[in-house]
Each structure stands twice: as C-alpha cells, then as structure tokens.
N, C-alpha and C positions, 0 to 999 in steps of 0.2 A: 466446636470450632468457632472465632471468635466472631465468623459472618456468617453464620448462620442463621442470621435473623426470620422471623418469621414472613416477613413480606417477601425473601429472596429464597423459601422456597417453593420449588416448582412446582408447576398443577398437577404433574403428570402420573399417569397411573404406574404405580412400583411393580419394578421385577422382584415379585415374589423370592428370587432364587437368591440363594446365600451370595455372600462377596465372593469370587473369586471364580464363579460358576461360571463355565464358559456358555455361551449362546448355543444349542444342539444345531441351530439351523441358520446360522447367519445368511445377513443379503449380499453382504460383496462375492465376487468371484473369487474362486480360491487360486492359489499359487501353486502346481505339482511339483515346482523343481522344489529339490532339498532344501536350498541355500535362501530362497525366497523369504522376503519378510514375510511378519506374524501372518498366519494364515485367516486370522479373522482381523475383518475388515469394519469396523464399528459402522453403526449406520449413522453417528453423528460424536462431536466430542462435547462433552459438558463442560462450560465456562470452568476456567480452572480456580481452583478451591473455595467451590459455590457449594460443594456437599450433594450436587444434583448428580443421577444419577445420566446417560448418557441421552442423548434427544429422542432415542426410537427406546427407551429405557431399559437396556442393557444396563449390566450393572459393568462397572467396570474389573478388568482381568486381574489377578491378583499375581501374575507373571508378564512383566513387561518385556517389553521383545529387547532382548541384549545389545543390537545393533540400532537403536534408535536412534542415538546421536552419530552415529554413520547418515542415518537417512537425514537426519535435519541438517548435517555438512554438505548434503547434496543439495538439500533444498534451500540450502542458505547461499553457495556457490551459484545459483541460477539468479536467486535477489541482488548478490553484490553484483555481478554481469551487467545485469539492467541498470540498476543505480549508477553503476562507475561510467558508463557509457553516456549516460544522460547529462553528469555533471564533466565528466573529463573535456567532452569533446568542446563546450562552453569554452573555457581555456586557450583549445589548439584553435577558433576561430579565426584571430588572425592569419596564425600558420597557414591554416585552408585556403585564403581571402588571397593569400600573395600569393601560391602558387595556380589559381584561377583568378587572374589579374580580368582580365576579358570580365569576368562577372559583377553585378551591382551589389551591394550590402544586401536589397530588399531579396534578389535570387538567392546570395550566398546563407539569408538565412534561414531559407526551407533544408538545408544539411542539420538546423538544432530543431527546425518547427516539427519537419514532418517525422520525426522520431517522439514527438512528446504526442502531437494529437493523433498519431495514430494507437501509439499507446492506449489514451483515453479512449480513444473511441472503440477500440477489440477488445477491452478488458472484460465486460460482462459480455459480449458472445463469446470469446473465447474461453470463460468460463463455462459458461452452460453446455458448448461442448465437450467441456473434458468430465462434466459428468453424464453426458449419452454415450461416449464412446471413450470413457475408462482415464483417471489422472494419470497413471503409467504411461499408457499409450501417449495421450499427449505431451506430457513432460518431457520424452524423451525426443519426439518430434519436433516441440518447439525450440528445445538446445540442442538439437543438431541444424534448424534451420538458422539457429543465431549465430552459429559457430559460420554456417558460410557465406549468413550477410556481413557478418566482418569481414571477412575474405575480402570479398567484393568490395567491399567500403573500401580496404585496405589497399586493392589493385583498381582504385578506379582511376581510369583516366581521363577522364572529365568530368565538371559539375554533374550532369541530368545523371551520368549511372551513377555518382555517390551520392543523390538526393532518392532514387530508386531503390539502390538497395541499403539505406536508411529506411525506406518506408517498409522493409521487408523487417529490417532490423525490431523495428518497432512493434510490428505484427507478433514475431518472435517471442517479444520480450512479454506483450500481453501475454500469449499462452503459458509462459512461465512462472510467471508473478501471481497468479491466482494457484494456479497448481502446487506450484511447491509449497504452501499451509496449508494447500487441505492434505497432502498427500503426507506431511510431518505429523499432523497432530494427533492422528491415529494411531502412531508407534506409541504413542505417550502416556502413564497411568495418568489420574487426574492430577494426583499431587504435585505431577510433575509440567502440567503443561502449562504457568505461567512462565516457569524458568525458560522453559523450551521456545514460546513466543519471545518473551524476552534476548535470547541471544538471538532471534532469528532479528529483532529488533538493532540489537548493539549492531547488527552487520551492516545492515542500512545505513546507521551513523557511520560507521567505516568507511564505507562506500563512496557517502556523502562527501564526510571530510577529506578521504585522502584523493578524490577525484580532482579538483584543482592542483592538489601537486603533484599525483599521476600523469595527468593532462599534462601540469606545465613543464614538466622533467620530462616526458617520451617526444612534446611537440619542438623541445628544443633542437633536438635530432632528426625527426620527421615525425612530421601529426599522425603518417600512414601505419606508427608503431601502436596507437591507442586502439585502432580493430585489431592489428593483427599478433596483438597478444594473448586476446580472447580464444584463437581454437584449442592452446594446448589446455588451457583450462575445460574448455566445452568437449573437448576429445577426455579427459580423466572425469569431470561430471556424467558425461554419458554412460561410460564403463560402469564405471559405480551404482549410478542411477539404475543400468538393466542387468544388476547382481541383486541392489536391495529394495529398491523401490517395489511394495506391493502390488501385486496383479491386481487392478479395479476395473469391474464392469457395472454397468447400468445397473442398479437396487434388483435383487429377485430376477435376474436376466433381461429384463424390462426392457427393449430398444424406445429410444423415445423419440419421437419426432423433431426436426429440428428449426422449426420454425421460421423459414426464410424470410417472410414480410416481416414481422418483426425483428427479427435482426438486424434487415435491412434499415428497420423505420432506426431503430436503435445505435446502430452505425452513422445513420446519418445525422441525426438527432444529435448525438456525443460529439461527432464530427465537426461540426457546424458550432455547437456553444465553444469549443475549445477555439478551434480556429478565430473565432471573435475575439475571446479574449486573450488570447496569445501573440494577434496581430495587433490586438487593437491600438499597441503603443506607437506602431510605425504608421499605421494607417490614417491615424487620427480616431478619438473615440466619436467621435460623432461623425465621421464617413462613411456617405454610402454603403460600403464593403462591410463596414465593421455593422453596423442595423443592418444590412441586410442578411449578415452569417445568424446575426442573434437572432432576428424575427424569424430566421429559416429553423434556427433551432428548436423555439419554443413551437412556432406551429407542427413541427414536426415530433416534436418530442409529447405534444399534447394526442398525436395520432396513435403515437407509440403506448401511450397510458392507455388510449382506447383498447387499440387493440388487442394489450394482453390479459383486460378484464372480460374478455369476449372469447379470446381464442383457448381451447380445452386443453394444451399442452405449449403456455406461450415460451417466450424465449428468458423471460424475466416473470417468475410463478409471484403473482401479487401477492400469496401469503405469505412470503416472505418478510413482507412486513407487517405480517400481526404476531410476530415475536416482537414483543414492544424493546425486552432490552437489545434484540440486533438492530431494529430502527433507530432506536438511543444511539448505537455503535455508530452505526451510519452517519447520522447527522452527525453526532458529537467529531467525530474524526473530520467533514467536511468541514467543520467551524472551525478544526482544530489547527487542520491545515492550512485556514486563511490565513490566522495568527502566524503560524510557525512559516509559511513562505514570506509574509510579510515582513514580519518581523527579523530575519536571514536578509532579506533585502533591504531595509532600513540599515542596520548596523550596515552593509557595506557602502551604502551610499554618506553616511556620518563620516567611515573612514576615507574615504575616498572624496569627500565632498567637503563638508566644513572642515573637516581636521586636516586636509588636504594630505592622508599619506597615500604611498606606493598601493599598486594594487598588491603585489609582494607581501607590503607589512599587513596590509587589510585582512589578506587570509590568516597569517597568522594571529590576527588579534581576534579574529573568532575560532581561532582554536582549544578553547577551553569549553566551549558549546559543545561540540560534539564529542570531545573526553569526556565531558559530566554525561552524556547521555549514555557512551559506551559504558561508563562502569554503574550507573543507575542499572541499566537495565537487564545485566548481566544479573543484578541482585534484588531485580523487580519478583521475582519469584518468593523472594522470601518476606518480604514486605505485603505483598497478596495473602499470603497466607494467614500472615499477622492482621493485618486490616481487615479483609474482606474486595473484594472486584470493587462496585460501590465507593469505599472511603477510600482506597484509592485513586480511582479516577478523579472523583473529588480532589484529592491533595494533588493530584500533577496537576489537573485543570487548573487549581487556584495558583500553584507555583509556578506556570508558565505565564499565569496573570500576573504577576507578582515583578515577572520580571522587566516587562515595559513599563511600569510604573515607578522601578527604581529610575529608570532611564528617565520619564519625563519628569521628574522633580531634581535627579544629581547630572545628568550629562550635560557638558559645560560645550564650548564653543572652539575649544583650541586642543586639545585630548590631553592635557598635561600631565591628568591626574587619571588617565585611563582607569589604574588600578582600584582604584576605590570608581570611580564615575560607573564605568562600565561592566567590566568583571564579575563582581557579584548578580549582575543580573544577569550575565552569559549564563554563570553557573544555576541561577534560580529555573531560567527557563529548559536547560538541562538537565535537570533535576525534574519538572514537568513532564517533559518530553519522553525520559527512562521512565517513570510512573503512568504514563497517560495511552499511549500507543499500544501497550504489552495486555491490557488488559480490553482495550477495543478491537482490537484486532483476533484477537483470543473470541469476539462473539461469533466472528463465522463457526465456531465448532459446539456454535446452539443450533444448529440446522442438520436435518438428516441427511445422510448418506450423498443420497441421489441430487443435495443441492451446496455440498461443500464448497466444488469451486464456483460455484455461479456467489454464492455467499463470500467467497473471499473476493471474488470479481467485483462484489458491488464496494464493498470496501476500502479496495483498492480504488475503483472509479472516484471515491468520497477523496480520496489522498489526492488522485490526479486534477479531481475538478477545485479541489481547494486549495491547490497551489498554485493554480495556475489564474484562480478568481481573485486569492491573496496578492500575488504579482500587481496585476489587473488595478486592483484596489486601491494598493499603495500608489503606483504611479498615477492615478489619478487625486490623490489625496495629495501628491507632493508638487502637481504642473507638470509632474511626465516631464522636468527637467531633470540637466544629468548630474549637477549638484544644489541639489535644495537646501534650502537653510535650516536652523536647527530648527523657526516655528514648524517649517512645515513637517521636521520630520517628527513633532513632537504628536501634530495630529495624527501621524501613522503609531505612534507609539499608545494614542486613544483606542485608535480603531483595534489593534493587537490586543491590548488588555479586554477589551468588550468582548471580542469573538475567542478569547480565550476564555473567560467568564462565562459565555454560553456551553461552549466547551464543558466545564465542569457540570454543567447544569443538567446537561446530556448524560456526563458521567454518574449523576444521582438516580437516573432510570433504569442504569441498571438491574438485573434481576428481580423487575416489578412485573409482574404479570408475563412472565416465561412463556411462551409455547412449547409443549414437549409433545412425544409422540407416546401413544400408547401402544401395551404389549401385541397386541394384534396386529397392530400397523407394523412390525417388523419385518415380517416375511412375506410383507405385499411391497411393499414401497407406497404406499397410500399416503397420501399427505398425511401427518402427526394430528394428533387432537388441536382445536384451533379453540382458542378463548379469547372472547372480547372482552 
C-alpha cells in the first residue's frame, strides 16, 4: 500500500491469527436478537488505510456486517440534527426577536448561545459516559431526548422555556455527536472506513450549507417549524437505531466509575472558556465578564488537569494522549477549526460589508464551499487510500491554506469580478476541508473500545472550541465592527492561512509513534501498551 511507510507502522504486538479470523473472545457485549448488528464489537478501529491492524490488535473481519451503511444513515441523521439546528436557528433570529418583543438582543441571544456552550461543555462527559454504560444505550437516549426538546422549543411560550429547553437541546445533541462515530466505525472493514468517515463528513457540509436556507424558508412561515420538524426525523432515527445499532457494554463487563468531580471540574471548565468567547463580542473583550469567564476557565480547567492525572479512573484517561497521532488529530482539527470558522466569517462579512450585498446573495456566494466539500469528501476514501492518512492531511491542510491567500492578493474592494477574485478560493479551501476532517476525525478509532466515544468527544470538543475561538479571533482582528474594511479583513485572511498552516503541520504527525494495544489487553480492558 502506497502509505505504508515504515514510521506509520504501528508498535503494536500482532494478532498472530490469519485475516479473517474472528476474535474467539471479544470485549463488547454481544446482541441476542437475530436482527442485531455484527455481534462482535471491535475494541477499537484502526486509522483507515494505515495497514494497522485494530487498537487492542484484532485483526480485522474479513465479513463485513451487510447493514453498515444503514448504521452510518443512523449515525449520520443524529450529526445533520445537531448541525442544522445550530446553523438554522442563526437565520430565524429575527423571527424569534419579534414575536418576544418584550426581550433585549443581549437576552434574546442565549436561544443561539446556550445551545453551542452547552454543547461544548457535555461533549467529553457525555462521551465518557457512553462508554460506561454502552453507545447504544446512549445513542438512543440522547435522540429521543432531542426529539422532545424540539418539542418544547417548538411549543414554547415565552423566552426563559425556549432558552431552557435549548440548553436541554444542547445537552442532547452532545450525547449524540460523539456516539454516533464510534458506534459507525466498527460496522466498517478498514478499507472501508475513510469512505465511511467521509460521508459522515459530506453530511456536516450539508447540514451546514443548507441550514441558512432551511432556517430562512421554514422562519418565513413560523421560526416554531425549524424544532418541530425534527421529531419525525428523531421518531424514524430511533426505530432504526434500536433494530441496528449494536449492543455495547463496558470492555470485558467492566462497570466503570463515573467520575463526578471531574466532570464537574470539566463541565465548568469548557463551560466558562466557551461562554468568554462566545460573549465576548457583545460584552466587550476586555469586560469584567468576559476576564472573568476566561480566568474562571483556565484556573478551573488547570484543576481539571490535576485531577485526572491523580484520580485511578478519571473522567478524561490522560493516555489518551500518548497516542501521539490522536493528539496530532486533536490539535490539528482545533487549529483547523480556527481557520475554517474564521475564515466562513470573513467571506460574509467582505459580502455583506465592502461589497455591500443582500445577506440573500451573501449565502449564496458561499455556496460553492460547501459543494466542494460535499463531493471532496464523499471521494476522500479513495484519495486516502492512494496517498496515505499523513499526505493527505498534508494536502487538505495546505489547500485550505491556500485559499485565504488567493483572497489576500485577488479580492478587490467592489466584487465585480467575484469569479475569478473569490471562487477559486471557496473551492480551494473545499477542497481542504473534504481532504482534512475525514482523516482527523477517523483518529478516534486509534483508541480502544472502552474510549471510543470519550475519543470522538474530545475531537469533537477540538471542532467546538475552534470555532468558536476562530469567531473570537476574527472579530477581534477586524474592530469587532459590523462592516470592516477589506485591510482589515485581509489580516483575518493572515490569520486563516497561519492556523491552517499549523493545521497541516499537525496533519504530518500522523501515524508517528501510534499507541496500540496488545493481544493480552483484549479481554481485560487494560489500557493498550503505552510508548513514549
């Protein structure tokens, strides 16, 4: 294979046993019913077309479960839910704003805050719960509980219950978002699991893009249609979900403790940095409120580090990152996200600011960004294969670099020549985007069993705190006014290309110094062999 370079294979001691040989003794819980997926439950997925064999070294099955792409339809309908939710209701603001006339902008905008920082802040407990007590079990819990904070959103009759059951919303949507990749990637032979991240990827882009015209087409009629479109979706995800979704329990029956001080430290810690930087533009960056959520964060976040290098079973297992390429993942994706919310916010402020158009034309002039990313990433599988994980992340990190730098050398002052100024670099960093995420995201399934979704939680944390840092950023780069000039937005077009640049750079660590687990460590759930 053409990445199988010697530094990108792994340390880990080989299952002696031919390809195709199933495990006699796996760790997952098995499924009785007929109908149930594959009955074994990998204890971890190997980076896809790494040539590694599985994280607790299973070799992989040489019978892939037939209904795989059913389970990743599942697990892909739980990510577009979140995503569309996050960007639609952005849109209906207004809408909301007039029919709670009585409320200020600053109130009216904990209906968009307290759905993102809660988000951030439950992603990694609410991962680490769904591997103590089973991704199934939570999966379906967290998309039945999202289905009836739409509801609620949908039926609320005043501000405080539709900012309430947004923060339930949000809660929700953590439990979902880390779950559904770990609970996909195990249907999957290796071959197959770039492709498989990959479209689970294009749907995000979907998500993304078509949430401003979902948003603005259902708010034209009533905002209260963008929740309560979601049950019938979350009533056919759930059915589905408790036909094929596999039976998972704790590695080897293992109950595991569930850490309350630390979660708690950790909740409030995510809690507090989000909220800084999510207010910080109404609040003023240098207001009291805004220093004092960050100072609360770091000292708090600094307790959190204590604590889980001390506590025997914490909430976030520090070895987690001595797999150096999911630490790569991690970082790389939180740099990557700075770029990429950034850089989504620049271009609307160019159209909507110097070029003075419609917010109307604005969306559609970034819609060839998230085309390129949907059909990249659909075909990121086969591009992986061809490269290697490595040289690709390389190439999307430098092509999403690639694309603010067309912009600060051609983007003019009056958009006349949009097509040539702009476009090429929509599609470059599109290009990026389908290449870069499919193969980061793919690292949570270098982690064993029993740390899937806490791995895909911390990932997903890297996406939420870098977009929200990106945001953050740029507004400070541009005077945090509401149309900047083109210098100013040429320095956010610096800052993008840098932190996508790091980005890549993160992408080159891949598969250097792997943490795998050894054959023994299967049927215990014992942390993997650890190498410095």
């Amino acid at each position: 294979m053409p990445d199988a370079a010697p530094d990108a294979v792994p340390d880990a001691v080989r299952d002696p046993a031919p390809d195709g040989a199933r495990d006699p003794a796996p760790d997952a819980v098995r499924d009785p019913a007929p109908d149930a997926a594959p009955d074994t439950v990998p204890d971890a997925v190997a980076a896809p077309g790494s040539g590694a064999t599985s994280a607790a070294g299973a070799a992989p099955s040489s019978a892939p479960d037939p209904r795989r792409w059913l389970i990743l339809a599942v697990a892909s309908a739980a990510q577009f839910l979140a995503v569309l939710d996050m960007i639609a209701v952005n849109i209906a603001f207004p809408a909301i704003g007039a029919d709670f006339r009585s409320a200020s902008t600053a109130e009216l905008s904990w209906v968009l805050n307290a759905y993102t920082i809660v988000l951030a802040a439950l992603l990694v407990p609410a991962g680490r719960l769904a591997d103590a007590i089973g991704g199934r079990r939570s999966f379906l819990t967290g998309i039945a509980l999202f289905g009836l904070a739409s509801v609620a959103c949908g039926a609320a009759p005043d501000l405080g219950t539709l900012i309430a059951a947004r923060v339930v919303q949000g809660a929700a949507a953590a439990v979902l978002v880390p779950t559904s990749l770990s609970l996909a990637l195990p249907a999957f032979p290796e071959r197959e699991r770039a492709t498989a991240v990959g479209v689970w990827t294009a749907v995000s882009a979907v998500a993304a893009s078509s949430g401003p015209v979902a948003g603005g087409l259902l708010a034209a009629s009533d905002w209260r249609w963008i929740f309560l479109i979601n049950p019938p979706v979350v009533l056919m995800a759930w059915a589905a979900g408790l036909r094929l979704l596999p039976r998972t329990g704790p590695v080897g029956g293992e109950r595991r403790r569930l850490d309350p001080l630390g979660t708690l430290l950790v909740l409030l810690g995510t809690g507090s940095l989000t909220t800084a930087c999510v207010e910080a533009a109404d609040w003023g960056y240098g207001a009291p409120a805004t220093v004092g959520f960050l100072a609360a964060g770091l000292v708090v976040g600094a307790l959190a580090v204590a604590h889980v290098r001390r506590h025997p079973d914490p909430v976030v297992d520090p070895a987690l990152f001595r797999t150096r390429a999911f630490t790569a993942a991690a970082l790389g994706l939180l740099s990557y996200f700075l770029a990429y919310a950034a850089s989504l916010l620049a271009a609307t402020l160019l159209f909507t600011g110097a070029w003075g158009w419609s917010p109307a034309r604005a969306g559609l002039a970034v819609t060839p960004w998230p085309l390129t990313v949907l059909v990249v990433s659909m075909l990121s599988g086969r591009v992986i294969r061809a490269l290697g994980e490595r040289a690709t992340a390389v190439v999307g990190g430098v092509c999403f670099a690639a694309g603010p730098v067309w912009w600060l050398f051609l983007a003019g002052g009056d958009g006349a020549h949009y097509a040539v100024e702009f476009i090429p670099g929509l599609v470059l960093t599109g290009i990026g985007a389908g290449l870069y995420q499919p193969v980061m995201f793919a690292a949570a399934g270098l982690l064993p069993a029993r740390q899937l979704s806490l791995g895909s939680g911390v990932l997903m944390m890297s996406r939420q705190g870098g977009s929200a840092l990106g945001v953050a950023a740029l507004v400070v780069i541009t005077g945090g006014v509401a149309r900047p000039g083109l210098d100013a937005l040429r320095a956010g077009w610096v800052f993008t290309a840098v932190t996508a640049a790091v980005a890549a750079v993160a992408g080159a660590a891949l598969g250097m110094g792997v943490r795998t687990g050894s054959r023994e460590n299967r049927g215990s759930g014992a942390d993997p062999v650890r190498h410095h």
